[in-house]
N, CA, C and O atoms as a CHARMM CRD file, in Angstrom:
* protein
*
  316
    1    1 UNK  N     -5.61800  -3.41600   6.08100 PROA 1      0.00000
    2    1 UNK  CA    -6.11600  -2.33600   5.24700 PROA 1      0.00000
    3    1 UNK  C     -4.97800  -1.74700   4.42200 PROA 1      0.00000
    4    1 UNK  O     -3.85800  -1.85500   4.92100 PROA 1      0.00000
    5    2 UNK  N     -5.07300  -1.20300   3.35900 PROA 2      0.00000
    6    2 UNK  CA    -4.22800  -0.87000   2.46200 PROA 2      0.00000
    7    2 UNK  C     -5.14400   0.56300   1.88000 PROA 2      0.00000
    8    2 UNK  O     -6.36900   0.57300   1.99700 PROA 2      0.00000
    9    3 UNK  N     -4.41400   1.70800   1.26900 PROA 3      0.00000
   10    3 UNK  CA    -4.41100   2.60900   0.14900 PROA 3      0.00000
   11    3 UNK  C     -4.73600   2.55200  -0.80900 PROA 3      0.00000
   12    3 UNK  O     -3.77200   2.06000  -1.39600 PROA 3      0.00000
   13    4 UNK  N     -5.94000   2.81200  -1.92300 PROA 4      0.00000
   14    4 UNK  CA    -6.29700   2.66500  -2.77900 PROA 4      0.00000
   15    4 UNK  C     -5.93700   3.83300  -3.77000 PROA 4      0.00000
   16    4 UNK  O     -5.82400   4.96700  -3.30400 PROA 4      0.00000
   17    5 UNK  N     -5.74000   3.59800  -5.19300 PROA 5      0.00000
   18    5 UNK  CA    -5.83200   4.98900  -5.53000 PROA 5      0.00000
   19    5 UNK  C     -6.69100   5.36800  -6.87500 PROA 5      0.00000
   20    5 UNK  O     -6.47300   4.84400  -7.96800 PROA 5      0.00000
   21    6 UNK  N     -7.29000   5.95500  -6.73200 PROA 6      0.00000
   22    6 UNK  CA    -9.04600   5.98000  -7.42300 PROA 6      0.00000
   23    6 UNK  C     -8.95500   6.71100  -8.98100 PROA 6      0.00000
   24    6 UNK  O     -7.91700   6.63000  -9.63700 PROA 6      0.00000
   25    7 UNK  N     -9.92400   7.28500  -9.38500 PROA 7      0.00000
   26    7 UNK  CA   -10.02400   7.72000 -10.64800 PROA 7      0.00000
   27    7 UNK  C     -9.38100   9.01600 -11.15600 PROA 7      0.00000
   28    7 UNK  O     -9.03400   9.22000 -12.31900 PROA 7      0.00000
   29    8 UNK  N     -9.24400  10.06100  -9.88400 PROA 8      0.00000
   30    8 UNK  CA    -8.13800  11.17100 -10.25400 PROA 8      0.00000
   31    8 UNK  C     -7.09600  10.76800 -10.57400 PROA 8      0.00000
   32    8 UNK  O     -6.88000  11.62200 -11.43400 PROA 8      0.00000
   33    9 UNK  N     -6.34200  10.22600 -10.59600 PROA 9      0.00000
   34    9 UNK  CA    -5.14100   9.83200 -10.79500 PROA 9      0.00000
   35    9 UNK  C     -5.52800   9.45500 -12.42600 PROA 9      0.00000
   36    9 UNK  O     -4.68900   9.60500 -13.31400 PROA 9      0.00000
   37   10 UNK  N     -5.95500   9.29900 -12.50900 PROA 10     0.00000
   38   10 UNK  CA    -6.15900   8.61700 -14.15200 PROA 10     0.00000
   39   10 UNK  C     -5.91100   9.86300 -14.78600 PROA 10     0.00000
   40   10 UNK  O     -4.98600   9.83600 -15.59700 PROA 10     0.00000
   41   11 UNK  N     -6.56700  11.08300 -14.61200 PROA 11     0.00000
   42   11 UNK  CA    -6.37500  12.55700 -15.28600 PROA 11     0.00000
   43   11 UNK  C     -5.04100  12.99900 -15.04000 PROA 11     0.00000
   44   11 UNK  O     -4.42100  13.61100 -15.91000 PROA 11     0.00000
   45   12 UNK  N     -4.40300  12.65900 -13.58600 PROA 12     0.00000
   46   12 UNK  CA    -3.27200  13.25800 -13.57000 PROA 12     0.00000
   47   12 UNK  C     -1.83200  12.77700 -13.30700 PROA 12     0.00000
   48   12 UNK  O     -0.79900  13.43100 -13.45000 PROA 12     0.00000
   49   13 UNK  N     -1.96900  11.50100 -12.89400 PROA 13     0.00000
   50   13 UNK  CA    -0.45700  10.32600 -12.96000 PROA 13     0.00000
   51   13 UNK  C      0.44400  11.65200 -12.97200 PROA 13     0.00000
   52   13 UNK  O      1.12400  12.03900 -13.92200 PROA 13     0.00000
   53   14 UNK  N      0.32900  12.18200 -11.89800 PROA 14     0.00000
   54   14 UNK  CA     2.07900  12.91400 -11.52700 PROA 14     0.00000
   55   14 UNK  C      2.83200  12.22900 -10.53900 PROA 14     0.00000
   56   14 UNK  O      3.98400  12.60700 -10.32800 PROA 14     0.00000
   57   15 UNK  N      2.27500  11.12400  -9.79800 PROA 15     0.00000
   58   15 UNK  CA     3.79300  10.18100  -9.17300 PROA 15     0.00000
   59   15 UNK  C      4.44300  10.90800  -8.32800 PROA 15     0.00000
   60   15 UNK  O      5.66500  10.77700  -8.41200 PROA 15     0.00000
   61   16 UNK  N      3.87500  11.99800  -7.13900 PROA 16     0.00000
   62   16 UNK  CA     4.45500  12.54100  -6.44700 PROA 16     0.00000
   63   16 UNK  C      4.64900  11.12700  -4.98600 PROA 16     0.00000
   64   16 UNK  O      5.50800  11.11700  -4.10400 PROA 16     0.00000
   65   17 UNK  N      3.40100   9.99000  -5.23700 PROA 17     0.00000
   66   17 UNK  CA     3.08900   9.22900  -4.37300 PROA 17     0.00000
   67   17 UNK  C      4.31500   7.87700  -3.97400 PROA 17     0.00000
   68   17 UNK  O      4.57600   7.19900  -2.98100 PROA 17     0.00000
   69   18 UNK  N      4.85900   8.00200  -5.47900 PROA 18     0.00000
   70   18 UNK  CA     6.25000   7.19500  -5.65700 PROA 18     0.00000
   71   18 UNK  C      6.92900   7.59700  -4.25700 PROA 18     0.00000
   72   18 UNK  O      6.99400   7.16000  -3.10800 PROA 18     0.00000
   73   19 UNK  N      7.39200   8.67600  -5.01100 PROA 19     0.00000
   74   19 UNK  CA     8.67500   9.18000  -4.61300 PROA 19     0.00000
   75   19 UNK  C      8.57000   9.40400  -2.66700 PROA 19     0.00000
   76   19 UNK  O      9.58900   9.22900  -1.99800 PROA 19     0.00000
   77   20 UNK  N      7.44900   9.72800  -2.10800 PROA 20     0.00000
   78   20 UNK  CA     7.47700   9.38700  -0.74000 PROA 20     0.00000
   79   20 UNK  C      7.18100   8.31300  -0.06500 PROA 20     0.00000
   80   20 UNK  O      7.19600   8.27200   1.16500 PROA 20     0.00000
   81   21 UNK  N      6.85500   7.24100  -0.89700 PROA 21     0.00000
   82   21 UNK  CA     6.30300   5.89800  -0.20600 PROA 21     0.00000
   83   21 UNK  C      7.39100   5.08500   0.76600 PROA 21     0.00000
   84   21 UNK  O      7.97800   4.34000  -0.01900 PROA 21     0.00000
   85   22 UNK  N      7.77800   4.93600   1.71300 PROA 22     0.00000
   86   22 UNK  CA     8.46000   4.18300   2.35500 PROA 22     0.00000
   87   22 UNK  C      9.15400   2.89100   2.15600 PROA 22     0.00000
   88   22 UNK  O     10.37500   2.80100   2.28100 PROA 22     0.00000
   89   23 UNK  N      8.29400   1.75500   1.80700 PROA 23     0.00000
   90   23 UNK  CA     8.17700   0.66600   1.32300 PROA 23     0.00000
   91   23 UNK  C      8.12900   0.31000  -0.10100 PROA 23     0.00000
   92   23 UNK  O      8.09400  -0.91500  -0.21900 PROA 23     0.00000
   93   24 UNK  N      8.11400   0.94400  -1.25700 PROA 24     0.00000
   94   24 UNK  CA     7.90900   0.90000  -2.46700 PROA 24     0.00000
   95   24 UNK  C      6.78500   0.20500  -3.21700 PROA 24     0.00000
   96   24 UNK  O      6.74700  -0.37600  -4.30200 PROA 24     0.00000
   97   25 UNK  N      5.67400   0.51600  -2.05900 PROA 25     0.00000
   98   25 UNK  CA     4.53700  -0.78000  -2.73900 PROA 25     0.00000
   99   25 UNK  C      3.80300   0.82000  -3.95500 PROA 25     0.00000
  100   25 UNK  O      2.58000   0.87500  -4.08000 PROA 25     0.00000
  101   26 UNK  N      4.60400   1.81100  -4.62000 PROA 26     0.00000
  102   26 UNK  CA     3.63800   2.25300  -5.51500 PROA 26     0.00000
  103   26 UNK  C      4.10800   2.12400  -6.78600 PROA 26     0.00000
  104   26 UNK  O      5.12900   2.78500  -6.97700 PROA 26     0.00000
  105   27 UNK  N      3.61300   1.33600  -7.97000 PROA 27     0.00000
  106   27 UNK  CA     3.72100   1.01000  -9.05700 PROA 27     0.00000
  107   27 UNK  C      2.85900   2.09300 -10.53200 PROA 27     0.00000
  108   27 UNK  O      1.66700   2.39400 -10.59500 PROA 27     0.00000
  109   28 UNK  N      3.86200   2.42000 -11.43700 PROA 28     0.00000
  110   28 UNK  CA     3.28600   2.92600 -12.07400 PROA 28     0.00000
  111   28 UNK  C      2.30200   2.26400 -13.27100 PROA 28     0.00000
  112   28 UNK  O      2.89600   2.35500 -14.34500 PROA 28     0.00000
  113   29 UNK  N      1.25700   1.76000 -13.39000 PROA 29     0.00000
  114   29 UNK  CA     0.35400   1.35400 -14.45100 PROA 29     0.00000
  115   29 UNK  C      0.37800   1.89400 -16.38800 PROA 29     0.00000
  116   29 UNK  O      1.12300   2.57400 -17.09400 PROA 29     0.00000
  117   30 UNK  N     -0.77400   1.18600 -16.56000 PROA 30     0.00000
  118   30 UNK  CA    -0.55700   2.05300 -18.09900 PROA 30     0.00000
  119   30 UNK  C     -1.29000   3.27500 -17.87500 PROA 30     0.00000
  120   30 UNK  O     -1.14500   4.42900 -18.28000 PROA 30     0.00000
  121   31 UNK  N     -2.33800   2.55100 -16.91600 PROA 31     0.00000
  122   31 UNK  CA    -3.22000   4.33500 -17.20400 PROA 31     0.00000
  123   31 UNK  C     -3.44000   5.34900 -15.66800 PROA 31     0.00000
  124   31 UNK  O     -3.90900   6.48400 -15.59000 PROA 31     0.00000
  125   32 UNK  N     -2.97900   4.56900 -14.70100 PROA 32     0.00000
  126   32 UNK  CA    -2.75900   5.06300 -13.11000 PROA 32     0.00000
  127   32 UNK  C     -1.79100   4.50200 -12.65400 PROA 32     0.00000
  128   32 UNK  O     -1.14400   3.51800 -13.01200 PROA 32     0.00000
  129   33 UNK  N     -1.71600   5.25900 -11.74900 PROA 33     0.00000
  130   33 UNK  CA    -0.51000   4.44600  -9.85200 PROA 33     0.00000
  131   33 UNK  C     -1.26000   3.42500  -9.35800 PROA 33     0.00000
  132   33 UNK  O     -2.41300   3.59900  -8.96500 PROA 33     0.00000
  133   34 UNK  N     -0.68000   2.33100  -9.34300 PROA 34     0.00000
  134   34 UNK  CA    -1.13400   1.53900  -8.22900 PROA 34     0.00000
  135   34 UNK  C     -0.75800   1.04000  -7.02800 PROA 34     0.00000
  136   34 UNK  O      0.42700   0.71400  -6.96400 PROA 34     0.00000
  137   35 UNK  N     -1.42800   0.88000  -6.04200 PROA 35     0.00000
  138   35 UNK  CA    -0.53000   0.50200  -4.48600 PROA 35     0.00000
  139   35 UNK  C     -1.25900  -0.88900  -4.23200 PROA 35     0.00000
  140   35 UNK  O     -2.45500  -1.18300  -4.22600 PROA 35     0.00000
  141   36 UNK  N      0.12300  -1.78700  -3.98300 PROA 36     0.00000
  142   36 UNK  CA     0.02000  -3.11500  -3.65700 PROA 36     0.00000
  143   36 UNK  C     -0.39300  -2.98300  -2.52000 PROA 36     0.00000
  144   36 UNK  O      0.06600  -2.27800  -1.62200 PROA 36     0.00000
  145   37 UNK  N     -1.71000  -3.98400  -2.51500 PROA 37     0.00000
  146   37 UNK  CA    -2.14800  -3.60700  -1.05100 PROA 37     0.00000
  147   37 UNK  C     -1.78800  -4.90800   0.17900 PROA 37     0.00000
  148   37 UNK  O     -2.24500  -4.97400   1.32000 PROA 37     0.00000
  149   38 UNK  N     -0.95800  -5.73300  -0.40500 PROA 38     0.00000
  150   38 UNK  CA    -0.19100  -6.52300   0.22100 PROA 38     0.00000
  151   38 UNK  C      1.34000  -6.34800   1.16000 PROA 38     0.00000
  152   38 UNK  O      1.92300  -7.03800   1.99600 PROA 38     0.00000
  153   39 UNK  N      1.67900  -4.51500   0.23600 PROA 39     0.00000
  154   39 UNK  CA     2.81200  -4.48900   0.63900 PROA 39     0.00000
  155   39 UNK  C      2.35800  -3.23400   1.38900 PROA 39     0.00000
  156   39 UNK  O      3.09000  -3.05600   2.36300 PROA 39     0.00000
  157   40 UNK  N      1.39600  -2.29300   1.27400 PROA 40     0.00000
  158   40 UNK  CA     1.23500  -1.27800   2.07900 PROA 40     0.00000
  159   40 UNK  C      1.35300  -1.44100   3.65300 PROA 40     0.00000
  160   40 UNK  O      1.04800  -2.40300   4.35800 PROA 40     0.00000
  161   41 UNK  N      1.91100  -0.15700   4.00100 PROA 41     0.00000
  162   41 UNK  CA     1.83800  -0.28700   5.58500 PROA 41     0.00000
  163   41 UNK  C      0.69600   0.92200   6.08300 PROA 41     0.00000
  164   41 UNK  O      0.78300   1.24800   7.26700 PROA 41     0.00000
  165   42 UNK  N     -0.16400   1.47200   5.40700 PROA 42     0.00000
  166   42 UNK  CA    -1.05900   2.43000   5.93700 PROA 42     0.00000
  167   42 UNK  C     -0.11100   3.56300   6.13600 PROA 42     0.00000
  168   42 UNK  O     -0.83500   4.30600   6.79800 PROA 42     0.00000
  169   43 UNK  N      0.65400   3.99100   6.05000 PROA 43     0.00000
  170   43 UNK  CA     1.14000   5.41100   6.38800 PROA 43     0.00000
  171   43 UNK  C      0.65000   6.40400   6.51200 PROA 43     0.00000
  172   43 UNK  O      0.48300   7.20300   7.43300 PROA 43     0.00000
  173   44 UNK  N      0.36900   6.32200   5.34600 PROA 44     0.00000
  174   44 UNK  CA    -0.62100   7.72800   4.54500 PROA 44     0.00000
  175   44 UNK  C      0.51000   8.69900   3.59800 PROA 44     0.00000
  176   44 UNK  O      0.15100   9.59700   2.83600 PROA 44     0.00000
  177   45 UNK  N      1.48100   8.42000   3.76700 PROA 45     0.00000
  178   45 UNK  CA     2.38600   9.78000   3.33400 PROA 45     0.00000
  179   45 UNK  C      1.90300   9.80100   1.97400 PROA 45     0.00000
  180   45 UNK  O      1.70300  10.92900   1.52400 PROA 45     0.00000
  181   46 UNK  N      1.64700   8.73300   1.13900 PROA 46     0.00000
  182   46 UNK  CA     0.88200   9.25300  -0.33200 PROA 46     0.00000
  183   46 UNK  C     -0.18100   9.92400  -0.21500 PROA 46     0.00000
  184   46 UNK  O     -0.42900  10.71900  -1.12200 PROA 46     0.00000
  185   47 UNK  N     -0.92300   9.83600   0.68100 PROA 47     0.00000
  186   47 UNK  CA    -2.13900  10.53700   0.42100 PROA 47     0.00000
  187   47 UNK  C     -1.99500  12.15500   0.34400 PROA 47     0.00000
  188   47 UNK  O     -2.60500  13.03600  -0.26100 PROA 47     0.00000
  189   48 UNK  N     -0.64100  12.11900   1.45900 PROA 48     0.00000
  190   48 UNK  CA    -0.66800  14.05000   1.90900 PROA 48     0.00000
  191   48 UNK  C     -0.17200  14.24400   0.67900 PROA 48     0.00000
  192   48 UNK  O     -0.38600  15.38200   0.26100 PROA 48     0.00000
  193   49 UNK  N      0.44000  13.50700  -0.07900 PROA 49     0.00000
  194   49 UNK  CA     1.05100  14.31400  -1.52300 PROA 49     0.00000
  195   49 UNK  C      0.78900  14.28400  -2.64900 PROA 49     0.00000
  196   49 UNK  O      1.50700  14.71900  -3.55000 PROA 49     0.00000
  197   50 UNK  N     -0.68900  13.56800  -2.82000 PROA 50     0.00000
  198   50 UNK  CA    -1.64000  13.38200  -3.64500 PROA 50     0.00000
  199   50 UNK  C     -2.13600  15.20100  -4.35500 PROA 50     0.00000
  200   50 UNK  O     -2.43700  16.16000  -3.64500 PROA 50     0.00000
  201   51 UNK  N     -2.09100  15.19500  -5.52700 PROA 51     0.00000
  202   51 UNK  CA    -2.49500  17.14700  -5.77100 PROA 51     0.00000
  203   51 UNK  C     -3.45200  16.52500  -6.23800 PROA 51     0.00000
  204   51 UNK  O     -3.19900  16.78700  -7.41400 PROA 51     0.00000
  205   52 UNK  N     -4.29700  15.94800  -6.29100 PROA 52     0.00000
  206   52 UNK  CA    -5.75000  15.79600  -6.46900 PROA 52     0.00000
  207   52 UNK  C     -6.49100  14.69100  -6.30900 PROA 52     0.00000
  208   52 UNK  O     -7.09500  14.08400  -7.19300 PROA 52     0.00000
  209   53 UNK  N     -6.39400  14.26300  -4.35200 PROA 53     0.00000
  210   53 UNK  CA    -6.92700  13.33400  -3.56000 PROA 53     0.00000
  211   53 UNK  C     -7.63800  12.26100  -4.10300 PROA 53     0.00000
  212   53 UNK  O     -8.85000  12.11400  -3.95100 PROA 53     0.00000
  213   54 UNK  N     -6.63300  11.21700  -4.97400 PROA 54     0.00000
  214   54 UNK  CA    -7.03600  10.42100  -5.61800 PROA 54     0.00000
  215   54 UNK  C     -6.78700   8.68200  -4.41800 PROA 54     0.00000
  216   54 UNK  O     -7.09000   7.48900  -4.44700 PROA 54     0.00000
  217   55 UNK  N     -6.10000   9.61100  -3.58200 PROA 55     0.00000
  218   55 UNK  CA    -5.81700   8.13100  -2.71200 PROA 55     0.00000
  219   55 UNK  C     -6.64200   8.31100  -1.49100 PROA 55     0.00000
  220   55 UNK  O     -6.55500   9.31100  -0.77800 PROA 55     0.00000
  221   56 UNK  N     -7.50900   7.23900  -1.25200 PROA 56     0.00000
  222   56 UNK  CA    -8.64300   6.58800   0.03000 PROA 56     0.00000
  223   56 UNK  C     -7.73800   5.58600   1.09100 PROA 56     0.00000
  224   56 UNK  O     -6.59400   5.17100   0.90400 PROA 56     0.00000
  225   57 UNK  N     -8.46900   5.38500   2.05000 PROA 57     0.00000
  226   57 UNK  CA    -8.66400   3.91900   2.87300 PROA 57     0.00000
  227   57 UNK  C     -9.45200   3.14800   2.19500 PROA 57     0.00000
  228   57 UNK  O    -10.62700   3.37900   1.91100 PROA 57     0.00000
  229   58 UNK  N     -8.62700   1.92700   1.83900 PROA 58     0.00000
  230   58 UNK  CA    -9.65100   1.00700   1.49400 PROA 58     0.00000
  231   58 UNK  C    -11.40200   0.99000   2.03000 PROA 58     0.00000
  232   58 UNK  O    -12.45500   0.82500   1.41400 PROA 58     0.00000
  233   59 UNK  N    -11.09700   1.22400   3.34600 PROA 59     0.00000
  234   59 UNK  CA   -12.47700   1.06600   4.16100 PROA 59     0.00000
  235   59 UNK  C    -13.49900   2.14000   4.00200 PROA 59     0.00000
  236   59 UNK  O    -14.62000   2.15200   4.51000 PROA 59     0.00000
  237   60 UNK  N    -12.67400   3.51700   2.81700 PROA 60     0.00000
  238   60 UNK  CA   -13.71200   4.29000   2.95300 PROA 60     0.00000
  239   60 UNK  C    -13.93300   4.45200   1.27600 PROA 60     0.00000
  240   60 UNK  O    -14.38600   5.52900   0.88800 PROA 60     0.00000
  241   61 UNK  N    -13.66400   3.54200   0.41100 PROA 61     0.00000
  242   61 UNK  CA   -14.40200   3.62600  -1.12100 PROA 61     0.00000
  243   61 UNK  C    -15.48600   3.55300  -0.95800 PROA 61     0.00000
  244   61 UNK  O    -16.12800   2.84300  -0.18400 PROA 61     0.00000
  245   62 UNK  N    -15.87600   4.48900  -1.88000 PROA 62     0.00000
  246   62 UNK  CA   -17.43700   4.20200  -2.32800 PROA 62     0.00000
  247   62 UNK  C    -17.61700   2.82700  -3.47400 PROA 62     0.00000
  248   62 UNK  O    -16.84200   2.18300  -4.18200 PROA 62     0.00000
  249   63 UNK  N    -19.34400   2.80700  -3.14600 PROA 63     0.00000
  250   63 UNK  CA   -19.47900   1.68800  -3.95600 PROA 63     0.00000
  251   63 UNK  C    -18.48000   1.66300  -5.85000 PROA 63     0.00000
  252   63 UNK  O    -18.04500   0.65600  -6.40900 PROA 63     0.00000
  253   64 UNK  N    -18.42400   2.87000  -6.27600 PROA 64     0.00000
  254   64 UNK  CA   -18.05000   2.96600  -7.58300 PROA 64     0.00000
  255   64 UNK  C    -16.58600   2.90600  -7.48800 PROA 64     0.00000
  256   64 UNK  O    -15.91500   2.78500  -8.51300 PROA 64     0.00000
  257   65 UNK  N    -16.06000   2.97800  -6.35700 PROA 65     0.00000
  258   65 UNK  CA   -14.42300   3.26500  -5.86500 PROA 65     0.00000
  259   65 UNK  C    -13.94800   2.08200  -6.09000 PROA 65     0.00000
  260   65 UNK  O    -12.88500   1.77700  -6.63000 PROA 65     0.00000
  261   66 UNK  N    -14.85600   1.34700  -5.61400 PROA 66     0.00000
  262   66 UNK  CA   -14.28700  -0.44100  -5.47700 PROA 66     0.00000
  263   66 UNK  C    -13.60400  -1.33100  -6.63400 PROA 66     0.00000
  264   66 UNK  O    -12.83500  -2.27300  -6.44000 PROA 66     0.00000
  265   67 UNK  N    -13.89000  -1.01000  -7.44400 PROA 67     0.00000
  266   67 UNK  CA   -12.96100  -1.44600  -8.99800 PROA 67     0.00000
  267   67 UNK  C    -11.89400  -1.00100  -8.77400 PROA 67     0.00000
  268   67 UNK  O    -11.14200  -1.85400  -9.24600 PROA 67     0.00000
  269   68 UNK  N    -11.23400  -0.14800  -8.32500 PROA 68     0.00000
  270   68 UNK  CA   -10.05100   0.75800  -8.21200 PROA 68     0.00000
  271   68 UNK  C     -9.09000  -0.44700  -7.31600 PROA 68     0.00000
  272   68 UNK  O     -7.98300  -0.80700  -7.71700 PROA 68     0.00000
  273   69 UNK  N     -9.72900  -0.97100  -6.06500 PROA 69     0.00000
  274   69 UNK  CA    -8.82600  -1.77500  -5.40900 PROA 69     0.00000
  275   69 UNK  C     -8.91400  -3.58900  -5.82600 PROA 69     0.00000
  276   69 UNK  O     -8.28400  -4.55400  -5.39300 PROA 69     0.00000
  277   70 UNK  N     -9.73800  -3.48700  -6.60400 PROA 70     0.00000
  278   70 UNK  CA   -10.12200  -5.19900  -7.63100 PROA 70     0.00000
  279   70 UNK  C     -8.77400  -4.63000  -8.51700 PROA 70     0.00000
  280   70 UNK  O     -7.69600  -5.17400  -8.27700 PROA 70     0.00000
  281   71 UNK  N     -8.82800  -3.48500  -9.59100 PROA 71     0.00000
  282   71 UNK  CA    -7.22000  -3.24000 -10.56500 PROA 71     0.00000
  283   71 UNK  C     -6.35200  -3.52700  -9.90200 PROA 71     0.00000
  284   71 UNK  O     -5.57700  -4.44600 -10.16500 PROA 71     0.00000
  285   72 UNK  N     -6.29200  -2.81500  -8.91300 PROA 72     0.00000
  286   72 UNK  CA    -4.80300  -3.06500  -7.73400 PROA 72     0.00000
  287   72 UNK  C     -4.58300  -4.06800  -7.32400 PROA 72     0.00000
  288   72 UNK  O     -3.54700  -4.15400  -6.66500 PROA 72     0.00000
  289   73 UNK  N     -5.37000  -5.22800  -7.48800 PROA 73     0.00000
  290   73 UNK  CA    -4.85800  -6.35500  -7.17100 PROA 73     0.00000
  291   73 UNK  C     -4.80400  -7.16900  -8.21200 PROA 73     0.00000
  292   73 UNK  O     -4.00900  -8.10600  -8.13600 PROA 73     0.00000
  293   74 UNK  N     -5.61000  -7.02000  -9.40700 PROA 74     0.00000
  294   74 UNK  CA    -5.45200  -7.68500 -10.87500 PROA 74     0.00000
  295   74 UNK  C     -3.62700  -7.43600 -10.86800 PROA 74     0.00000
  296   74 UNK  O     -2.71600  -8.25900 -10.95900 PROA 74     0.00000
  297   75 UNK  N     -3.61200  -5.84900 -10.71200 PROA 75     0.00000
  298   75 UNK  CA    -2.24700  -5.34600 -11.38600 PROA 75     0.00000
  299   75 UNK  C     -0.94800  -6.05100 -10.68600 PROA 75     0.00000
  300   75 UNK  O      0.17100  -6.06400 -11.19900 PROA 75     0.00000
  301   76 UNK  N     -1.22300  -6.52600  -9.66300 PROA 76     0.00000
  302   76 UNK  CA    -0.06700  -7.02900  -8.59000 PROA 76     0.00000
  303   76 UNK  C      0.00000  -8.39400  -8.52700 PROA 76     0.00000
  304   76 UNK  O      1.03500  -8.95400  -8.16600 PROA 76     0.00000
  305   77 UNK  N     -0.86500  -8.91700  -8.79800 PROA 77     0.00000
  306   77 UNK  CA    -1.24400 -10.78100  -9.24700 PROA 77     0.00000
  307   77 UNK  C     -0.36900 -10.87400 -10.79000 PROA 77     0.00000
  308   77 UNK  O     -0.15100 -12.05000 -11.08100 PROA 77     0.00000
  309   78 UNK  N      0.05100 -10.09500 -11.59600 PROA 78     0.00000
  310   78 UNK  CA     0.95500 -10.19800 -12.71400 PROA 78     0.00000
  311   78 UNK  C      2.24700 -10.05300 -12.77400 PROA 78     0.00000
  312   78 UNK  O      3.10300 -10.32100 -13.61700 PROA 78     0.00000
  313   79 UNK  N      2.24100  -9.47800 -11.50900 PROA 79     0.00000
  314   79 UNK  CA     3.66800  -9.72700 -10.98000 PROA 79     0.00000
  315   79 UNK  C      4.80500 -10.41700 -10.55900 PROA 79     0.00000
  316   79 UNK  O      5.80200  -9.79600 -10.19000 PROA 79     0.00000
């Protein structure tokens, strides 16, 4: 399981999620953050520092959420 990070982030890309990630799986996009969900270790520490709870458990997107972790892996397959 990996961290997703959903459509708030699109309004507000402040990257507080960078800067505490452990592992460096958070990448900045053109239009959001994205977290490699290959390199995530579940922590959570992005989520607590999320200012407008844009990051899930994979396991708990909603049906409309689910594009969010299909980008995150488009975005990391170009890598």
């Amino acid at each position: 399981m990996a961290f997703v990070i959903t459509s708030p982030c699109m309004n507000e890309k402040s990257g507080e999620c960078v800067d505490v990630c452990p592992v460096d799986c958070i990448e900045e996009g053109e239009d959001q953050f994205y977290i490699n969900p290959n390199t995530c270790i579940d922590c959570g520490m992005c989520v607590m520092q999320c200012p407008v709870a844009a990051i899930v458990e994979e396991f708990d997107l909603t049906p409309e959420d689910e594009q969010f972790l299909q980008k995150a892996e488009q975005f990391f397959e170009k890598r």
